[in-house]
C-alpha positions in Angstrom: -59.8 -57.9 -36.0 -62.9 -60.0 -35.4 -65.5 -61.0 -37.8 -68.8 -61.2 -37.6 -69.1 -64.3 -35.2 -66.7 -62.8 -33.0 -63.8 -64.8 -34.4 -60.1 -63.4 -35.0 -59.3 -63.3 -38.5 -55.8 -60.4 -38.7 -53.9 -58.6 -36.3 -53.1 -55.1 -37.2 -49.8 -53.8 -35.4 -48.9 -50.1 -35.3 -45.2 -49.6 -35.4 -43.7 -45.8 -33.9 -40.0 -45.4 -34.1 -38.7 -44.4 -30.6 -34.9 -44.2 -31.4 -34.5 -40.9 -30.9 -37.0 -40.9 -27.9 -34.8 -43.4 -26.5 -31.2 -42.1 -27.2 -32.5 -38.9 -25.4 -33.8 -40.7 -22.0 -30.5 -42.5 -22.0 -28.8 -39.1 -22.6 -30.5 -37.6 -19.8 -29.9 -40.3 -17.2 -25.9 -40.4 -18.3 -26.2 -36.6 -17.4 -28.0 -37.1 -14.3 -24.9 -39.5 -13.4 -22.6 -37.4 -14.7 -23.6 -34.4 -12.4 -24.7 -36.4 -9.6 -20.9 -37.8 -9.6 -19.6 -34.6 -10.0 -22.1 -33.6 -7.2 -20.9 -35.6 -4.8 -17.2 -35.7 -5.4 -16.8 -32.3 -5.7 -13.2 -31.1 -3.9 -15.8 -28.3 -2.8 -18.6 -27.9 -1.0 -22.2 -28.4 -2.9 -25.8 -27.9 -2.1 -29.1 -27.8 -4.0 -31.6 -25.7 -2.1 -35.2 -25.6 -2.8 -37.6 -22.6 -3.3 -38.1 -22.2 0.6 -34.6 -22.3 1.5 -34.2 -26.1 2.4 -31.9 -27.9 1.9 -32.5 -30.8 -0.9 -28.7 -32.3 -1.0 -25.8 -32.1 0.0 -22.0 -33.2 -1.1 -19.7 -35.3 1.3 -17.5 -32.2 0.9 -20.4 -29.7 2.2 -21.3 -31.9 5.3 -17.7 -31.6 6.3 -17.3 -27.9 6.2 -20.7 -27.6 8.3 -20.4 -30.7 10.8 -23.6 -32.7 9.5 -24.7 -35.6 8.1 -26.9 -34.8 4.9 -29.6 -36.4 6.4 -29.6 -33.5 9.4 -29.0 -31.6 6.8 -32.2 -32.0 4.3 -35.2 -30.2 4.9 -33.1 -28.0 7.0 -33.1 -24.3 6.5 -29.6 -22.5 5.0 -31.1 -19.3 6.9 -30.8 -21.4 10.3 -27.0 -22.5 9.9 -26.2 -18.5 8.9 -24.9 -16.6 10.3 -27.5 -13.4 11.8 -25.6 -10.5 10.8 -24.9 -11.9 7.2 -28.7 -13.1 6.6 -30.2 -9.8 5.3 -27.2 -9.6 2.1 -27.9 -13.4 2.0 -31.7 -12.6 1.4 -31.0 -9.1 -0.6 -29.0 -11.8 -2.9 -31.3 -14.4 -3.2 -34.1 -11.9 -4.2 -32.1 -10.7 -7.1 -31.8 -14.6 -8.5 -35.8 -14.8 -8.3 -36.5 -11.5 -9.9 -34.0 -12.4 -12.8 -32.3 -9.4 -11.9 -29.1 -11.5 -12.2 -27.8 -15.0 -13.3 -25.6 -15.7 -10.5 -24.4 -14.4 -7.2 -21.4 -14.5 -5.3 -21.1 -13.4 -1.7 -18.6 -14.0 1.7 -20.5 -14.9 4.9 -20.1 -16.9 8.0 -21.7 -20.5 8.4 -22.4 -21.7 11.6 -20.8 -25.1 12.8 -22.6 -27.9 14.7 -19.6 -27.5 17.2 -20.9 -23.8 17.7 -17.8 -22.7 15.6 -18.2 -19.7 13.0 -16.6 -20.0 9.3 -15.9 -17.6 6.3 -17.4 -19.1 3.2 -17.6 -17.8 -0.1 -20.9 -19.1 -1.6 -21.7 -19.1 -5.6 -25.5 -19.7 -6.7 -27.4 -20.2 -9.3 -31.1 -20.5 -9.7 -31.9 -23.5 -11.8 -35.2 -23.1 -13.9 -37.4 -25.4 -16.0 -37.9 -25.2 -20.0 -40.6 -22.4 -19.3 -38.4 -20.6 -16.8 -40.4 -21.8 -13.6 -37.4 -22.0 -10.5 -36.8 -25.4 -9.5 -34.3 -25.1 -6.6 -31.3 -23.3 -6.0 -27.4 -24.7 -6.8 -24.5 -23.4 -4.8 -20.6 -23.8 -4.4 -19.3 -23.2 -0.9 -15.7 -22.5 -0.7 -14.5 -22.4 2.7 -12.2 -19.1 3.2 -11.7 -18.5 7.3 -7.8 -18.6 6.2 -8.0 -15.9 3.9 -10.1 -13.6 6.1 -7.9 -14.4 9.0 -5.3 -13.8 6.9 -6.7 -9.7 6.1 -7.6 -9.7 9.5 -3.9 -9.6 10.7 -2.6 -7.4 7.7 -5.7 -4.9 8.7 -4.1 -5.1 12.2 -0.7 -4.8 11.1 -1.4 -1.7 8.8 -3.1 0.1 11.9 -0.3 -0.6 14.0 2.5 0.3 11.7 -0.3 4.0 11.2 -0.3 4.5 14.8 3.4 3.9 15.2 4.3 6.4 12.4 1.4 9.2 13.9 2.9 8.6 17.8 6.7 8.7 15.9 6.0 11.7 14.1 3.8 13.3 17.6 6.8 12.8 19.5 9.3 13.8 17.4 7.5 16.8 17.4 7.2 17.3 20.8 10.3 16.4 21.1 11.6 19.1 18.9 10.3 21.8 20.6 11.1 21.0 24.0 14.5 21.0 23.1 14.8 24.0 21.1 14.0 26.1 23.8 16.9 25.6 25.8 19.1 25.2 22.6 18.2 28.6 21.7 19.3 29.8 25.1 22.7 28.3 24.8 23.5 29.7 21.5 22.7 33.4 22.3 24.4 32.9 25.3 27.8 31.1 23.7 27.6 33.6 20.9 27.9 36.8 23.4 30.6 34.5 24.8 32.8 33.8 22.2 32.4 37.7 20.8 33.8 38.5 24.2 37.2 40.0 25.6 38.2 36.9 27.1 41.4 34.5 27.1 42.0 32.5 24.2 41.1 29.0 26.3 37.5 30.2 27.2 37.1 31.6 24.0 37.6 28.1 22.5 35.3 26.8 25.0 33.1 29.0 24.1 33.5 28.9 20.1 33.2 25.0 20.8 30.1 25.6 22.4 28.4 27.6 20.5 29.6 25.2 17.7 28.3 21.7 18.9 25.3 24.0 19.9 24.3 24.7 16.3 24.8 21.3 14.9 22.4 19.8 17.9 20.3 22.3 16.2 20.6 21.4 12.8 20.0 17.8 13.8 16.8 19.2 15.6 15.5 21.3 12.5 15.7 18.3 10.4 14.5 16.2 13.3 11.3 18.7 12.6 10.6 18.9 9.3 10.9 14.9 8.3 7.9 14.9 11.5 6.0 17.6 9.8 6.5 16.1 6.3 5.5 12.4 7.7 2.4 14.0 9.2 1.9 15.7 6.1 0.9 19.0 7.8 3.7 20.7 5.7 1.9 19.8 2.8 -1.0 20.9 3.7 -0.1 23.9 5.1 2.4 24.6 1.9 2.0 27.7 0.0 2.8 26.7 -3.6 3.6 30.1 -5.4 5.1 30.6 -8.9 8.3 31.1 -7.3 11.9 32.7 -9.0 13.9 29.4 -8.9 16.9 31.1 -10.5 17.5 33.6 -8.0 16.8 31.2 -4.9 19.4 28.9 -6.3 22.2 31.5 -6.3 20.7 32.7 -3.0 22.0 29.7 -1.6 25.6 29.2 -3.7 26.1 32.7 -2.3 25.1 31.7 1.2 27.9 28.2 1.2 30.5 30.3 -1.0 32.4 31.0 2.3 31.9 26.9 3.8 33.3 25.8 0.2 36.1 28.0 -0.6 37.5 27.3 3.3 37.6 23.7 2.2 40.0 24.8 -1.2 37.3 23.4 -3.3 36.0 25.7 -6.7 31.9 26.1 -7.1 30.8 25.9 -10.4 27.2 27.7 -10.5 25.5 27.0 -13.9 21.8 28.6 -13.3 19.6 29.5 -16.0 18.2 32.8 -15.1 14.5 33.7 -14.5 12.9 30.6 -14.0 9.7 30.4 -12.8 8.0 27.1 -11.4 5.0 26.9 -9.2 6.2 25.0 -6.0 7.1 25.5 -2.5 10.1 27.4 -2.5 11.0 26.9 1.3 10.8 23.5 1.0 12.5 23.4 -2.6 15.0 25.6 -0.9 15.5 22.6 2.1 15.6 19.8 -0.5 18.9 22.0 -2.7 20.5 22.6 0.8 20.7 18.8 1.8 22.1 17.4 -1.1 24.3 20.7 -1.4 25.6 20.1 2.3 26.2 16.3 1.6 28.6 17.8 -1.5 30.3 19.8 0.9 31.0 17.7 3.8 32.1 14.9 1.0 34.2 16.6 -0.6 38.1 16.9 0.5 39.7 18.1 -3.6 38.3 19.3 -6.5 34.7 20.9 -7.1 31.5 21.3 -6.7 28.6 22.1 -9.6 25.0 23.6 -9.4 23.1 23.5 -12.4 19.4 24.2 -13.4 17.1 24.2 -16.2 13.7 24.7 -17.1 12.7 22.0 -19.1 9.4 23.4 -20.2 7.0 25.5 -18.4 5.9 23.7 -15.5 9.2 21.3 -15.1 13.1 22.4 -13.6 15.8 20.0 -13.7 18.4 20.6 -11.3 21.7 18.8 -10.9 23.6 19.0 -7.9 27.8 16.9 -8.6 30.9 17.0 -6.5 34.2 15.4 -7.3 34.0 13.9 -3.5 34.2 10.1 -2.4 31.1 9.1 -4.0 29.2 5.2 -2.9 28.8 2.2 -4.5 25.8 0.6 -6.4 24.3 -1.1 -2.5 23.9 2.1 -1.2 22.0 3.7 -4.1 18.8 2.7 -2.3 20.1 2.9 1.3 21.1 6.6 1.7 17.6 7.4 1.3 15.9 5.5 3.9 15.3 7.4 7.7 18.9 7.3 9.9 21.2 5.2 6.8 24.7 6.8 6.0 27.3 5.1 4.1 29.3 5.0 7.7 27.2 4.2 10.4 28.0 3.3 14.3 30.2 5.2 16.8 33.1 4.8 14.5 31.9 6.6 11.1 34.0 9.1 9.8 31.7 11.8 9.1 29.1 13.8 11.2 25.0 13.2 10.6 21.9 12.1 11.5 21.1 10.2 8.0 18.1 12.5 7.3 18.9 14.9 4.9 18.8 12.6 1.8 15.3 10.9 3.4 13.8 14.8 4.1 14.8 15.7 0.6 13.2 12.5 -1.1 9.9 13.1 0.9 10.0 16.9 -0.6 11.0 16.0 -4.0 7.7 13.5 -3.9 5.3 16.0 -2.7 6.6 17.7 -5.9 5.5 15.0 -8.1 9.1 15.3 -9.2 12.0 12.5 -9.3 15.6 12.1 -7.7 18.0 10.6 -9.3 21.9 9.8 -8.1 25.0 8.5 -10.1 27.8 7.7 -7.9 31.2 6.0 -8.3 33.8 5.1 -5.3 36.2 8.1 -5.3 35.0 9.4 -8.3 32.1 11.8 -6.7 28.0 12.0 -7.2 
């Protein structure tokens, strides 16, 4: 402050506490290293991308996964290195970030190389905005994932193949089946008037042998048939499910094997609970009793074998099928249901079968929304 002649008399000094002022610039510039650290040693790719798609920055680990340098890389366009069939859900995306429509996006796409080479990236972004919620630039993570789509490529592949295989398997096997019933049918009428016949007792045997390898070829064949139609599911669909008499198939069938299972000196114990009714299929219900009923049979050398059923409430049957024959151990609990399995397999096995009775009946007993169950102990039955 001067006086009068222009000469200094005092000094006046006006003191403003910038502490806090301070403390807040350094905050923000240990942030800004912080992030820009972070930024650029990021084990994934990073970019920051401004408001007309070019690109600001970009982290060491970025310029590897694309083939630049980040200085061919700023002021270039993310649109260009995109790949053309991904940029309209790129731009759908980026849309929904500017209208506030979302906070963040996440999509797969393909990246174009320098070397010409296309990758699968998964790309996260962000749309950074200022204190009054004007968009700055654009902050995305860019994992690269051409492993992982590779990856469901082959499994997509594998699953088509292993679709086809089971439609031709199931096609032929049908075709099959039909082809050579025909001729089967033919040789069983024929063999039948045979062995009925006035003739010697050695072509009579020949005949009676015959007629008998004649109908287990057919047996084979009719299961041969129905696991195709069951695999194909045109069983099911074509499946009349009726509120059927349970009861009265069930003893339909003890009577119909009385005869095979008193020739083998074993006792049937039937144990049916009588008019029960239960909305199903009964000619494939009745197919899923027989196999397990004929597996009793041909098991079984002493002893017995028991039918039992129940209705466990109105829509549910329980039925339990037990012999006293040689019964499995616990490792083939889960085999003897799979396609062509038997306990003895190869030229050698003991008993007769084609290993799909237990396989049909599982299929069956599914399309019931039902369960089967089996208990077995070596030599002490099932």
């Amino acid at each position: 402050i001067r006086n009068e002649e222009g000469e200094p008399e005092n000094i006046i000094n006006l003191i403003t506490d910038i502490t806090e002022r301070k403390h807040m610039q350094e905050t923000l510039i240990e942030s800004e290293n912080r992030f820009r650290v972070a930024f650029e040693n990021a084990p994934i790719g990073m970019d920051m991308i401004d408001m007309d798609s070019k690109i600001l920055r970009a982290n060491r680990a970025f310029c590897d996964l694309i083939g630049y340098t980040e200085e061919e890389l700023q002021g270039m366009s993310f649109y260009s290195i995109t790949y053309e069939d991904d940029l309209p859900q790129n731009r759908e995306a980026v849309a929904k970030l500017i209208n506030g429509e979302v906070d963040t996006i996440s999509l797969e796409k393909r990246y174009i190389r320098n070397d010409g080479a296309l990758i699968w990236v998964l790309v996260s972004s962000a749309l950074i905005r200022n204190s009054q919620g004007k968009p700055l630039y654009f902050l995305a993570e860019v994992q690269d994932i051409t492993k992982n789509k590779e990856a469901e490529r082959q499994i997509k592949n594998a699953k088509e193949k292993a679709e086809d295989s089971d439609r031709l398997k199931s096609a032929l096997l049908a075709n099959m089946s039909h082809e050579l019933r025909t001729p089967l049918n033919g040789i069983l009428g024929f063999s039948d008037i045979i062995r009925k016949g006035n003739l010697p007792p050695e072509i009579a045997d020949m005949a009676e042998m015959i007629h008998r390898s004649g109908k287990r070829l057919m047996t084979t064949l009719d299961s041969i048939m129905l696991l195709a139609q069951l695999e194909s599911n045109r069983k099911m669909q074509d499946s009349a499910f009726t509120n059927a008499n349970v009861s009265d198939e069930l003893i339909n069938i003890c009577n119909s094997y009385r005869t095979d299972i008193e020739e083998k000196g074993l006792k049937l114990v039937r144990d049916i609970k009588p008019g029960i009714y239960i909305n199903c299929e009964i000619k494939l219900l009745r197919q899923a009793v027989i196999k397990i009923l004929e597996n009793a049979i041909k098991f079984t050398h002493a002893g017995s074998i028991s039918i039992k059923a129940d209705s466990l409430d109105g829509n549910n049957l329980d039925i339990v099928i037990s012999d006293t024959g040689i019964g499995f151990g616990e490792k083939l609990k889960k085999e003897i249901f799979e396609e062509f399995r038997q306990g003895s397999e190869g030229y050698g096995r003991a008993y007769e079968g084609s290993g799909l009775g237990l396989a049909i009946t599982k299929k069956i007993i599914n399309i019931f929304s039902g369960s089967l169950l089996v208990e077995s102990e070596p030599n002490h039955g099932s």
